[in-house]
C-alpha positions in Angstrom: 106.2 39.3 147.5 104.1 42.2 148.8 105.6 45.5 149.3 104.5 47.3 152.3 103.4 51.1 151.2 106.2 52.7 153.3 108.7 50.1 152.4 107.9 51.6 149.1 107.9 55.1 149.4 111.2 54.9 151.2 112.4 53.6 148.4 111.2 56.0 146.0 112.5 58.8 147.8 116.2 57.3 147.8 116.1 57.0 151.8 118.5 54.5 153.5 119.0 53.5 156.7 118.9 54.8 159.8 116.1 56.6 157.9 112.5 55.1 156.4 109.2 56.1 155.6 107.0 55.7 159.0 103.9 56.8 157.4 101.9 58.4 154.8 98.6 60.4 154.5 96.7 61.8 151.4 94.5 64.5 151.1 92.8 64.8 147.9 90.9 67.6 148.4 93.7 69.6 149.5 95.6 68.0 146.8 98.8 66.8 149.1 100.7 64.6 149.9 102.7 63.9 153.4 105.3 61.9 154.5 106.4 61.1 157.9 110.3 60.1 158.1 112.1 58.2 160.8 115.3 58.1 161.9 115.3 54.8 164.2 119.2 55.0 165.2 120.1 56.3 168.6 123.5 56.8 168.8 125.0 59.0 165.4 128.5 60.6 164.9 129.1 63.9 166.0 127.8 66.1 163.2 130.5 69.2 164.2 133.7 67.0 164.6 132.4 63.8 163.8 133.2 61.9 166.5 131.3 58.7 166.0 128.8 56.6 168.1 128.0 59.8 170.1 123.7 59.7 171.9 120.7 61.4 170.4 120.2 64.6 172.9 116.4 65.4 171.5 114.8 65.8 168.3 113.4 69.0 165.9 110.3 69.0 163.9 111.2 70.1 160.4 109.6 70.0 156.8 110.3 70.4 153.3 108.3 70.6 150.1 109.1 68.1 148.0 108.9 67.5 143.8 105.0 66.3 143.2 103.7 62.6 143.7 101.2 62.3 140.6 99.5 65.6 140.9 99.6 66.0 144.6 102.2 68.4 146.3 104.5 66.6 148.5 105.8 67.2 151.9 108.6 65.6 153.8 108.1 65.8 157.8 111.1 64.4 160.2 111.9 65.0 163.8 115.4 65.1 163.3 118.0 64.2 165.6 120.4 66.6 167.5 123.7 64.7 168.8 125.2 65.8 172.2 128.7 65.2 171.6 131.4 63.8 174.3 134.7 65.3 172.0 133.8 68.8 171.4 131.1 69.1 174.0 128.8 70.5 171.6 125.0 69.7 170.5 124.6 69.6 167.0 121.7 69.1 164.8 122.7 66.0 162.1 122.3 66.8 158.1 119.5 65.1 156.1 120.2 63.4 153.3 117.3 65.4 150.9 118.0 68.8 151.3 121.1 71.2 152.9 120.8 73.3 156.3 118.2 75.7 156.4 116.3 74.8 153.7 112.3 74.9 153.7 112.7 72.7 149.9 114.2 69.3 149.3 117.4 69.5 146.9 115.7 67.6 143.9 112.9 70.3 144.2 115.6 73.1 144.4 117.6 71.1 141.3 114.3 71.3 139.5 113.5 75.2 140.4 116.8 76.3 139.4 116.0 74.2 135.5 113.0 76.0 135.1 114.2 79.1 136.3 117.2 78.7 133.3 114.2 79.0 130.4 111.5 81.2 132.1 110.9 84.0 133.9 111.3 83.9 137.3 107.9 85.0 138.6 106.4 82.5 135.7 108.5 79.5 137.1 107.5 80.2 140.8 103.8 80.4 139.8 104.3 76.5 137.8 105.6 75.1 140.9 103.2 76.8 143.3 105.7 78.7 145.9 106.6 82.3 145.9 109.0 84.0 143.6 111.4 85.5 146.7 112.0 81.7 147.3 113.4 80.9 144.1 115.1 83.6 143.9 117.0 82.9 146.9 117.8 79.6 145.7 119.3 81.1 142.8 121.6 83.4 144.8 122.5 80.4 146.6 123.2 77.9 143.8 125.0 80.6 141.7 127.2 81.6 144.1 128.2 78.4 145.2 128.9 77.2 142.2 130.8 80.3 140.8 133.2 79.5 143.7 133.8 76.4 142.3 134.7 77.8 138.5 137.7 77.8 136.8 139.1 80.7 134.8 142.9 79.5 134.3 142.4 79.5 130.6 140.7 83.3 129.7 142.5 85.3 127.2 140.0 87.4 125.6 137.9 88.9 127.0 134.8 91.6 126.0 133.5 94.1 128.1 130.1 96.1 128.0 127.6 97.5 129.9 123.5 97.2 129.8 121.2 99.2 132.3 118.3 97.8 134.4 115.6 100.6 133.1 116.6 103.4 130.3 119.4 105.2 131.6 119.6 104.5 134.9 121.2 101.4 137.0 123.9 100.9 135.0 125.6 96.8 135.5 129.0 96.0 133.5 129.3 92.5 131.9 132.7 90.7 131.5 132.4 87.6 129.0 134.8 85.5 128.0 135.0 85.4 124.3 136.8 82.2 123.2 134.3 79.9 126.1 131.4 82.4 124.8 130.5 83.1 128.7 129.7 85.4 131.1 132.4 85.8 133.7 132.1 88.9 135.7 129.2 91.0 136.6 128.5 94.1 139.1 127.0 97.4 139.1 128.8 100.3 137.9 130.3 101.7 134.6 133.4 103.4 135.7 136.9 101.9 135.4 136.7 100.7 139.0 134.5 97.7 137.5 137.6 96.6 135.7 139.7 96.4 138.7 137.2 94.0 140.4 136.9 91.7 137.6 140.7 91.8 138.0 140.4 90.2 141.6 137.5 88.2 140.8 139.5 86.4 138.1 142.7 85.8 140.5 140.1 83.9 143.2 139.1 81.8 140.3 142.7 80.3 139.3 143.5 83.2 137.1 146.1 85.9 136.7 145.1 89.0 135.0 148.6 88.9 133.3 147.0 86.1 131.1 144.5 88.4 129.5 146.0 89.1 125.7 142.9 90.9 124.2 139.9 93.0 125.4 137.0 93.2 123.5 135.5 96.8 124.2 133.2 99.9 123.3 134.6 103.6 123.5 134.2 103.8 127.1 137.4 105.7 128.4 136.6 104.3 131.5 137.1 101.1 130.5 140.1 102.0 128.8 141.6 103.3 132.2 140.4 100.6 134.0 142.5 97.8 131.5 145.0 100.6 131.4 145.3 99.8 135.3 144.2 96.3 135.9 145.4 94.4 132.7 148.3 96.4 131.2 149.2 93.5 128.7 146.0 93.4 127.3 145.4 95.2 123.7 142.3 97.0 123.6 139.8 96.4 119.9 136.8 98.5 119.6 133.9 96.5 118.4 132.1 96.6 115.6 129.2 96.5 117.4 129.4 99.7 118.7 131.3 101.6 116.0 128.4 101.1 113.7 125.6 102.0 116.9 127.7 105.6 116.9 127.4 105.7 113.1 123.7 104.9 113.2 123.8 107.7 115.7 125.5 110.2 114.1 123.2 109.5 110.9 119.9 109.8 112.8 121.4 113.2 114.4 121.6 114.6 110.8 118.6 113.2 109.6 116.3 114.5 113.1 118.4 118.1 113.3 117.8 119.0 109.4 114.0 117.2 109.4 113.6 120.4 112.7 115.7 123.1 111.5 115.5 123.5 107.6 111.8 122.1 106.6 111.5 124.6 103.7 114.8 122.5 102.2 113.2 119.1 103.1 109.9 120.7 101.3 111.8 121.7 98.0 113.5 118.4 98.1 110.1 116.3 98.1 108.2 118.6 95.8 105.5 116.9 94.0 105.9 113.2 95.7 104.3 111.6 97.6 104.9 113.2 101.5 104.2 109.9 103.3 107.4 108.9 101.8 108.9 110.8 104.6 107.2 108.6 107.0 109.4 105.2 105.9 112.6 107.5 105.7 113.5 106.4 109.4 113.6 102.7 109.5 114.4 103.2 105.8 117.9 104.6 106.6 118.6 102.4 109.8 118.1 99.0 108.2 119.8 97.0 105.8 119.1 97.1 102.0 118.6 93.4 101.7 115.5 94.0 104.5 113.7 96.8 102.6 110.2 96.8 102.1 108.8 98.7 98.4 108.3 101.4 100.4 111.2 101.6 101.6 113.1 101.1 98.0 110.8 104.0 97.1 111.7 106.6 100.0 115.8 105.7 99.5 115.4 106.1 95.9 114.0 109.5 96.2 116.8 110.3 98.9 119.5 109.5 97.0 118.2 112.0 94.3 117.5 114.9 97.0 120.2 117.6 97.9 119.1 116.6 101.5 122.0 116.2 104.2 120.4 112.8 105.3 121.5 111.3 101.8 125.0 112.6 102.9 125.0 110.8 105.7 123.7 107.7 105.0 126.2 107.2 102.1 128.8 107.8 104.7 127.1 105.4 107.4 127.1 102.7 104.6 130.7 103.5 104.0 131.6 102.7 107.0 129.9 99.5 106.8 131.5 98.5 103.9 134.6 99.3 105.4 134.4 96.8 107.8 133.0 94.1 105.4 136.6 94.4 103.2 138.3 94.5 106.4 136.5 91.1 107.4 137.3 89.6 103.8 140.6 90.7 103.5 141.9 90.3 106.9 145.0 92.8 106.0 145.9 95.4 108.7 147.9 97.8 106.7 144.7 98.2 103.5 142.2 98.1 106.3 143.8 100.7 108.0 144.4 102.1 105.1 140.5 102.0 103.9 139.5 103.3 107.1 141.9 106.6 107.5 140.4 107.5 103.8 136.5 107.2 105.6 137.9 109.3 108.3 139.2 112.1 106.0 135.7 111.4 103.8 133.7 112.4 107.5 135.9 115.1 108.7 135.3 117.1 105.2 131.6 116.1 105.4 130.5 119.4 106.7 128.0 117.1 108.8 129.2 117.8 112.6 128.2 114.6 113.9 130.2 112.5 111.6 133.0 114.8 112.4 132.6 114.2 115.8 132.4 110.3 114.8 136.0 110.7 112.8 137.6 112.7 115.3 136.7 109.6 118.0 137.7 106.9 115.6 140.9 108.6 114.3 141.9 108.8 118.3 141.5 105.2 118.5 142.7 104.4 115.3 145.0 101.2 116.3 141.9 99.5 118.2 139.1 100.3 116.0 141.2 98.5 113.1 141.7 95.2 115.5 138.2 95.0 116.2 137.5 95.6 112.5 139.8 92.4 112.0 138.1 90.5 114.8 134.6 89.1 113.7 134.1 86.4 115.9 134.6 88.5 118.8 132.3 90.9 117.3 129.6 88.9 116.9 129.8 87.6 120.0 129.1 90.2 121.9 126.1 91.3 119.9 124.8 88.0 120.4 125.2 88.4 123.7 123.2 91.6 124.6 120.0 89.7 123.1 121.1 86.8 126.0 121.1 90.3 128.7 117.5 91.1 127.7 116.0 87.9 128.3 117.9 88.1 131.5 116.4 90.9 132.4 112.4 90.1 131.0 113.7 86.5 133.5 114.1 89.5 136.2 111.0 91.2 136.0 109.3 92.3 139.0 112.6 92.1 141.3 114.5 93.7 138.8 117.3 94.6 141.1 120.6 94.8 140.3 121.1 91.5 142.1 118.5 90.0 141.3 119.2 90.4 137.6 123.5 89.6 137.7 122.4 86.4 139.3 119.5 85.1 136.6 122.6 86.9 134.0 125.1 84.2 135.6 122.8 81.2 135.9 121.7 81.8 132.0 125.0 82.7 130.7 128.0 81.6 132.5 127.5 78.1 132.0 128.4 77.0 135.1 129.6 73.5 135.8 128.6 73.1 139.3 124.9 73.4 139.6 122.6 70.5 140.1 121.3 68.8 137.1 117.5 68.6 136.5 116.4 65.6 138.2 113.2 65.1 135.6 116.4 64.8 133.0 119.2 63.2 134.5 119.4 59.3 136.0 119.4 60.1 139.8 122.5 58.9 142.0 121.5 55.5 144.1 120.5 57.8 147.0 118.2 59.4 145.0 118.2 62.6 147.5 121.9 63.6 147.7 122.3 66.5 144.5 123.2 68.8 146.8 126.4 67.1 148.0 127.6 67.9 144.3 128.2 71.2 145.3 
């Protein structure tokens, strides 16, 4: 039996009565496609108190873009109905099935912007689906935040803190991840301890009581450490690896650039008749792992280790440190690993290398944390895996790289959120085809 082309298209776009297709019209050389819907019921419940069988007052032109037909851009036109109500006396425009109030986009197109915006850049995803990059990300303010007040965090325990920044050294935004779920929980601008005392509140209006949080994952930040201190007094505080190496890396490159400026005849006597490009390796050389060293590389270390340079110094005591951790990893023994460490610290502080003093000094302070974070590899890892998750987030950001802007692409990407449409080009659509915002 024949199928009538509207009968069809109403069907294809999940509509069902009082609404239908009335009519559509194709322009290929604009490359569109719109549709004309009808609502044929006169009488419609109340859409404020939903009182039922209350008349049509009038109806509204609106429209919404719609996911493509074939290659064309689709558009949904509807004079929709506004109800003049009997009960509460007021007049009310009805919902549409296809997309929520205000909305210039149908749901499924939103579902399908928010996929895309999950794997590419922002700007990259509005230019693939032809509408401006402000839209989508107003959609994702919208969909994130509606579906982070839908999220559970009755079961966090462990948490890990750090902070990233927008551009170098300016607009600073602390992260809070869950470390067991491997998610982002908590985001907002600030590193002071003030950051911690909101995530506190955010996690009681999510089903949780900051009481529950047994371990914080952290960096040397004493305002953190207040912040727990005040927010999360059960909590025990490790220092991550993560960080305790970066400082060590630091405190090596701060020998190696103060003695390379201040004592060149020393560096000169110590190279004598090699090779001076060997100097030019010695950077990365000293920075990266042995197992990753080019020849060149082998070659500048080699002649290092032979020198009377400070820089040899302080890498042996930067791999030290390293190895520390390893042992502490394999053994998984407080007492030696505390043990192991407190002889590095004595190593550094007779070093006659001020920034590794510094370095000992810190770590001797923190002593009781360092060596739990030392214990903790999982965590660890974790969070370094997780600042390479931040800078995608942020290239996702780019050219509204606000703060945001960039906590909301952050929470889409990494808080795996449980409440946000699915991707209707990947998932079997519901029988009313139009209705993924209701999931929310």
């Amino acid at each position: 039996m024949a199928v009538g082309l509207e009968a069809l298209f109403t069907s294809a776009l999940g509509l069902q009565a009082p609404w239908s297709v009335a009519r559509v019209e194709l322009d290929t050389a604009r490359r569109r496609i719109d549709f004309d819907l009808t609502c044929n019921a006169t009488r419609l419940p109340c859409p404020h108190c939903a009182l039922a069988d209350q008349g049509v007052h009038d109806r509204l032109s609106r429209e919404w873009r719609h996911l493509d037909f074939f290659q064309f851009e689709a558009w949904l036109h509807a004079e929709v109905p506004r109800v003049a109500c009997s009960g509460c006396g007021k007049t009310s425009q009805i919902d549409v099935p296809w997309a929520r109030e205000g909305s210039g986009f149908t749901a499924l197109f939103e579902a399908l912007a928010l996929s895309l915006c999950q794997e590419l850049p922002v700007r990259q995803a509005a230019a693939l689906l032809r509408c401006s990059d402000k839209q989508l990300w107003r959609r994702i303010e919208y969909y994130v935040n509606a579906a982070r007040s839908l999220d559970d965090m009755s079961q966090v325990s462990l948490i890990g803190i750090d902070e990233t920044s927008l551009r170098k050294g300016q607009n600073y935004i602390t992260v809070m991840h869950d470390l067991q779920a491997k998610r982002l929980l908590f985001a907002c601008e600030g590193r002071d301890h003030q950051t911690v005392v909101d995530f506190a509140q955010d996690l009681k209006a999510h089903g949780a009581d900051p009481a529950q949080i047994t371990d914080v994952c952290q960096d040397m930040s004493a305002a953190y450490a207040k912040g727990v201190a005040l927010a999360v007094p059960q909590a025990q505080i490790s220092y991550d690896r993560f960080h305790v190496i970066a400082m060590a890396n630091e405190a090596m490159d701060g020998v190696r650039r103060q003695e390379m400026s201040t004592q060149p005849q020393a560096v000169k006597e110590a190279l004598g008749d090699n090779d001076r490009k060997l100097l030019k390796s010695l950077t990365w050389a000293m920075r990266r792992n042995p197992k990753g060293w080019s020849d060149k590389q082998w070659d500048t270390m080699h002649w290092l280790q032979r020198s009377t340079l400070k820089s040899a110094r302080a890498w042996r005591l930067k791999m030290a440190l390293r190895a520390v951790y390893a042992k502490a990893v394999q053994d998984n023994n407080a007492e030696q690993s505390t043990a192991d460490l407190a002889g590095w610290i004595s190593w550094a502080r007779r070093s006659r290398l001020e920034p590794f003093k510094k370095l000992a000094s810190t770590l001797k302070q923190r002593l009781a944390g360092v060596v739990r974070g030392m214990l903790d590899n999982r965590s660890n890892a974790y969070v370094e895996a997780m600042n390479g998750l931040l800078q995608q987030a942020k290239r996702a950001a780019r050219g509204f790289k606000t703060a945001t802007n960039f906590i909301a692409i952050a929470y889409l990407r990494m808080s795996k959120l449980k409440h946000l449409p699915p991707n209707p080009l990947q998932t079997a659509l519901p029988q009313t085809g139009v209705l993924l915002h209701r999931c929310l």
